[in-house]
N, C-alpha and C positions, 0 to 999 in steps of 0.2 A: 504493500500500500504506500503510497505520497509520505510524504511529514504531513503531519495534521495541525493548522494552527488555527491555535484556540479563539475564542472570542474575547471580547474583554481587554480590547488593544492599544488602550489609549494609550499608558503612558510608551510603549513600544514605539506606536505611531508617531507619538510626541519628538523621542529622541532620534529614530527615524527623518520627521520632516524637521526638525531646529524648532520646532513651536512647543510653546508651554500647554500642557496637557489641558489644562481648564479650557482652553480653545478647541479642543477637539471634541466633536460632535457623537461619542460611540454610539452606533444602535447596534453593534455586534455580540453587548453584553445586554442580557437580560434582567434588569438589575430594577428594581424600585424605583421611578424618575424623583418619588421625592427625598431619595438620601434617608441615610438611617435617622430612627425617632429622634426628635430632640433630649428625649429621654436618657436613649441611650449613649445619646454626646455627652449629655449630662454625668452618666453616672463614668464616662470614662475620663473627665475633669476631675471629679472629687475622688479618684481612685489613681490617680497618676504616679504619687508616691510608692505605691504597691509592688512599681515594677523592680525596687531594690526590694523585693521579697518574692519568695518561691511561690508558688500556686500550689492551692490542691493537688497530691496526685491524682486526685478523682474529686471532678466540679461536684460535689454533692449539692451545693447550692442550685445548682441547674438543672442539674436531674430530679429534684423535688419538685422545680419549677415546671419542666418539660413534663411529670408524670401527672401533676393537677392539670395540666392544658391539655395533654392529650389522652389522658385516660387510659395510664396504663401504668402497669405494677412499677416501680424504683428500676430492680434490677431486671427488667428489660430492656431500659436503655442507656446507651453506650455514646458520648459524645466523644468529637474529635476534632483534629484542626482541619476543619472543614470536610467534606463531604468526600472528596477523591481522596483524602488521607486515608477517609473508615475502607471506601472501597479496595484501595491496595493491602491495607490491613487484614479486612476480613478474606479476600481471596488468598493471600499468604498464609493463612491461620485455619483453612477450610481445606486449600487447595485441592479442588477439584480436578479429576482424571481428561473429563468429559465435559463440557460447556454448552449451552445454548443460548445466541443473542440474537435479540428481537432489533431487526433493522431497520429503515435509520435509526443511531444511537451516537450516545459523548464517545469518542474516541478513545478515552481513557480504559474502557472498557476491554477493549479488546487487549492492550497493552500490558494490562492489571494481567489479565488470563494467559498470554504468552508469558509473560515474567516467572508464570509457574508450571510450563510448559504443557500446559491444557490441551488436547484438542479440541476444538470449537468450531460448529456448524450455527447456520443462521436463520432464523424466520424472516423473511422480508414482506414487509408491511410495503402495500401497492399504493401508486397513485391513484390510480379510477377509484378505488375505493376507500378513497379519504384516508387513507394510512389506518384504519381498524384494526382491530387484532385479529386476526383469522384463529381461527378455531385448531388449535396445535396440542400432539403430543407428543411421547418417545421417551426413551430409556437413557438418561445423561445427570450429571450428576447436579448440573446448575440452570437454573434458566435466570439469566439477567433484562428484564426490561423497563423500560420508563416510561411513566404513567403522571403527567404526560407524557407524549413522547418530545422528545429533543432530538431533530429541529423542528418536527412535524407540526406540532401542537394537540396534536389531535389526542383524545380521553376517553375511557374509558369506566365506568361509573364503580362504585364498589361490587356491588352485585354483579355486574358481567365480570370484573375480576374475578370475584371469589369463584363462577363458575369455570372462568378459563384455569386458574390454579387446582382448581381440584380436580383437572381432565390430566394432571399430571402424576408421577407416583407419588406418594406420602414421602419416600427417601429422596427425593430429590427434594437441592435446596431453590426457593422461588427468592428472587433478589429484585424489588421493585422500586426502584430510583423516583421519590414524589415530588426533586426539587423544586418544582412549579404548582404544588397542588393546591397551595392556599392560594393563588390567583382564580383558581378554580370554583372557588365557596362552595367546594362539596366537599364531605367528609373524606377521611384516609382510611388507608387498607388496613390500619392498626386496630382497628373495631373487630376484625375479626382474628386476634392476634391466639386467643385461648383456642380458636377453632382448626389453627393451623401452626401446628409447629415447626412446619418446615418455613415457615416467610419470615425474610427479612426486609424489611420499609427504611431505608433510606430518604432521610429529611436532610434541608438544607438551610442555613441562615442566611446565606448570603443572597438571595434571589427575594425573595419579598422586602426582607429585615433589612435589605443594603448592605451586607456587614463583608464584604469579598475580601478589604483588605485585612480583618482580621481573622479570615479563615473560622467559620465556626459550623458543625454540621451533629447529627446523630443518627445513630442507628438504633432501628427497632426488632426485638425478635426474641422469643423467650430461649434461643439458644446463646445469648447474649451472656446468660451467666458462665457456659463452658468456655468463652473466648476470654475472659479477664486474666485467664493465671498467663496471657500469653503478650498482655497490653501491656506497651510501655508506659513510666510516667511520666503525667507531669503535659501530655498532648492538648491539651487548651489551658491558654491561661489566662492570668487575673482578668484584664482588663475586657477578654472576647467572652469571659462567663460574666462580666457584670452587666457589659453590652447584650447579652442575650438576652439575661435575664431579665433588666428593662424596656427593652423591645416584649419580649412576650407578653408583659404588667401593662403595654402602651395599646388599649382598645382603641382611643380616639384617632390614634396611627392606622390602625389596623385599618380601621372605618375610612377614615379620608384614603389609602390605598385602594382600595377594592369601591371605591366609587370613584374615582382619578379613573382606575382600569378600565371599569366596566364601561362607563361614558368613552373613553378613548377609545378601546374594542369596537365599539358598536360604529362611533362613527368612521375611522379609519377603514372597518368592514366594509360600510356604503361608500364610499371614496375610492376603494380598492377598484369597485365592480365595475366603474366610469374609465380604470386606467387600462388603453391599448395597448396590444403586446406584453401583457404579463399576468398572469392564472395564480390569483393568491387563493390559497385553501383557508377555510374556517380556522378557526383557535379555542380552545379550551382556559390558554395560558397568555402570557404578557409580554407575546409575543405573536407574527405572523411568518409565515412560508411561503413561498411566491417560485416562480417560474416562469424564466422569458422564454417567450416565445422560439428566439433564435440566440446562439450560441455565442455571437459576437455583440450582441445587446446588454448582455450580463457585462461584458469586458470595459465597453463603453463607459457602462453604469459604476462601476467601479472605476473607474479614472477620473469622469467628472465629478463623482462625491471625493476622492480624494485630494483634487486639486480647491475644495473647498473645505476639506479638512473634518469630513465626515467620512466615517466607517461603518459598512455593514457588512454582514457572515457571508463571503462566498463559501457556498456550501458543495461544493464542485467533488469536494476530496472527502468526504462522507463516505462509509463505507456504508451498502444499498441505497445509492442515488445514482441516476443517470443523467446529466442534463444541465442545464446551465439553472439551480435552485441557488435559493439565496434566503437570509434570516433578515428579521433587524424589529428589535424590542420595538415596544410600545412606551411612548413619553409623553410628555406634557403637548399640550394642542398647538402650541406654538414650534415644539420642534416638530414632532410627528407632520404638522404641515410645512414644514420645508423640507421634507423629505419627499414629503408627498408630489412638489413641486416638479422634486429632479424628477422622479418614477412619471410624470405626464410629458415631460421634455424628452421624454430617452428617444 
C-alpha cells in the first residue's frame, strides 16, 4: 500500500508552506469547530503546576467519570493516550493469528495488525450502497470496524450492530472504533457490553471534546480486566484526565456542539446536492465524503485550496476506495461556506 497521510495537517502544512498554522484552514481533521470546552481550558490553567508531579498510574479520576457517563462497570474501562495508543496496545496484548477489516477504514489499522504479523482479509463496504455493512461472517480471530465509518460516514444503529456481531463466533474478538458516535446522538454499542463478551468499543476525546493535542481516548470491554497486568504506567496524564474530565461535567458544550453540527449537516447537505461534478454521500458524523466526478478534478481541487491555505483529506490512498474520494469536517457556517465556494468553482 502508498504511505498513508493522516488528517489533521495543519501545523505540517504550516511548516511546509512558511505560514503560521492559525492561518490555515484544516477540514482534513475532524475535530469540534468550537475548540475544546472553556471548561476544560479552565481546568488545564488551574492544574499547570501538576506537570512537576507524576500522574496517576491509573486516571481513577476519569474512569469514575467515564463509568457515570457511560454506564458501565469501573473496571471495564481502560483509558489511554489517545485512541491509536489503546488500538496498538490492545492488538499487541490480544495479538490475533487471523484478522478481519471492514473497509474503508483509519489506516492505522491495518499497520497495528501487520506489527503483529496477523493475516488479514477484508469486508469492503460499497458505494451504490451507501457504504452499509453487508451482512458478514467467518472463522478469524478479530473483526475490527468503525461505526461510524471513517471516511465514509455512514452508521449503523445499535440494534443492527448487535445483530451483525452476533452472526459472528462468540470467540472471536469484535473491535468497534465509535470515535465519531457522539456527533451521532445515538446511543453506543457499550449498552450491550454484559450481552457480549467478546466486544471491545473504542471511544475517543479528541473528535467531539477537541482534545487531539493532548491525546486522550478509552477502551471498553469487560475483557479489559485481563489486559491491565500487561498496561504500562503512567499513559494519560495530569493535565488530559482533568481536561477530560471537565469536558465530560460541560452539558452546555455538549448542547451548543451537537446543534452547531446538526444545523451545519443539514444545511451543507442541501448545498452539497446544487454542486456539479461531485456525488457527496449522506453522514451520520461531522463530517462528509464526496466524489469527483473525474480524476483530475480532485487534483485541481486540491491545489486551489492549497494555494489558499486550506486543506482537505484526499482520500485516494485509502485502503477499499477507488477513485478520486475526498473528506473534509464540518465547521462553522462561515468557513464550511468558503469551502463551499471553491467545491462550485472547480
Amino acid at each position: 500500500m502508498a504511505t498513508v497521510t493522516h488528517g489533521g495537517r495543519a501545523l505540517a502544512f504550516a511548516r511546509e508552506h512558511n505560514v503560521d498554522y492559525r492561518d490555515v484552514l484544516d477540514f482534513s481533521a475532524n475535530i469540534n469547530p468550537l475548540g475544546p470546552s472553556p471548561k476544560a481550558l479552565e481546568a488545564i490553567q488551574q492544574a499547570i503546576d501538576l506537570v512537576r508531579v507524576y500522574p496517576d498510574e491509573n486516571p481513577r479520576q476519569l474512569i469514575r467519570c467515564l463509568s457515570d457517563r457511560i454506564g458501565v462497570p469501573i473496571d471495564t474501562i481502560l483509558p489511554g493516550n489517545g485512541a491509536t495508543e489503546l488500538l496498538y496496545f490492545w492488538v499487541r496484548t490480544i495479538r490475533p493469528r487471523t484478522a478481519t477489516l471492514v473497509v474503508p477504514t483509519f489506516a492505522e489499522y491495518r499497520k497495528a495488525l501487520e506489527s503483529v504479523g496477523a493475516e488479514i482479509q477484508t469486508i469492503r463496504l460499497q458505494a451504490d450502497d451507501y457504504f452499509r455493512l453487508p451482512l458478514a461472517t467467518g472463522n478469524t480471530d478479530v473483526v475490527i470496524v468503525t461505526n461510524p465509518n471513517n471516511p465514509a460516514g455512514s452508521y449503523a444503529p445499535p440494534e443492527e450492530m448487535l445483530e451483525w456481531v452476533n452472526r459472528f463466533n462468540s470467540s472471536t474478538h469484535i473491535f468497534v472504533d465509535e470515535a465519531f458516535v457522539e456527533f451521532t446522538a445515538q446511543p453506543s454499542l457499550v449498552r450491550y457490553l454484559e450481552q457480549l463478551p467478546n466486544l471491545w468499543v473504542l471511544r475517543s476525546m479528541t473528535k467531539f471534546y477537541a482534545l487531539p493535542g493532548l491525546r486522550l481516548g478509552y477502551l471498553v470491554g469487560s475483557g479489559v480486566r485481563a489486559l491491565l497486568e500487561n498496561r504500562e504506567p503512567w499513559q494519560v496524564n495530569t493535565l488530559a484526565e482533568l481536561a477530560g474530565i471537565a469536558s465530560l461535567e460541560d452539558r452546555n458544550y455538549q448542547e451548543a456542539t451537537m446543534q452547531l453540527i446538526q444545523r451545519e449537516r443539514i444545511w451543507l447537505w442541501k448545498q452539497l446536492q446544487t454542486v456539479a461534478g461531485i456525488h457527496a454521500f449522506s453522514t451520520a458524523a461531522n463530517f462528509f465524503f464526496a466524489r469527483c466526478e473525474q480524476e483530475d478534478a480532485l487534483d485541481r481541487l486540491l491545489g486551489r485550496l492549497m494555494e489558499q491555505n486550506i486543506v482537505i483529506r484526499d482520500c485516494r490512498n485509502i485502503e477499499g476506495l477507488n477513485g478520486p474520494y475526498f473528506r473534509f469536517a464540518i465547521k462553522t457556517r462561515e468557513e464550511n461556506a468558503r469551502l463551499l465556494e471553491h467545491l462550485r468553482n472547480l
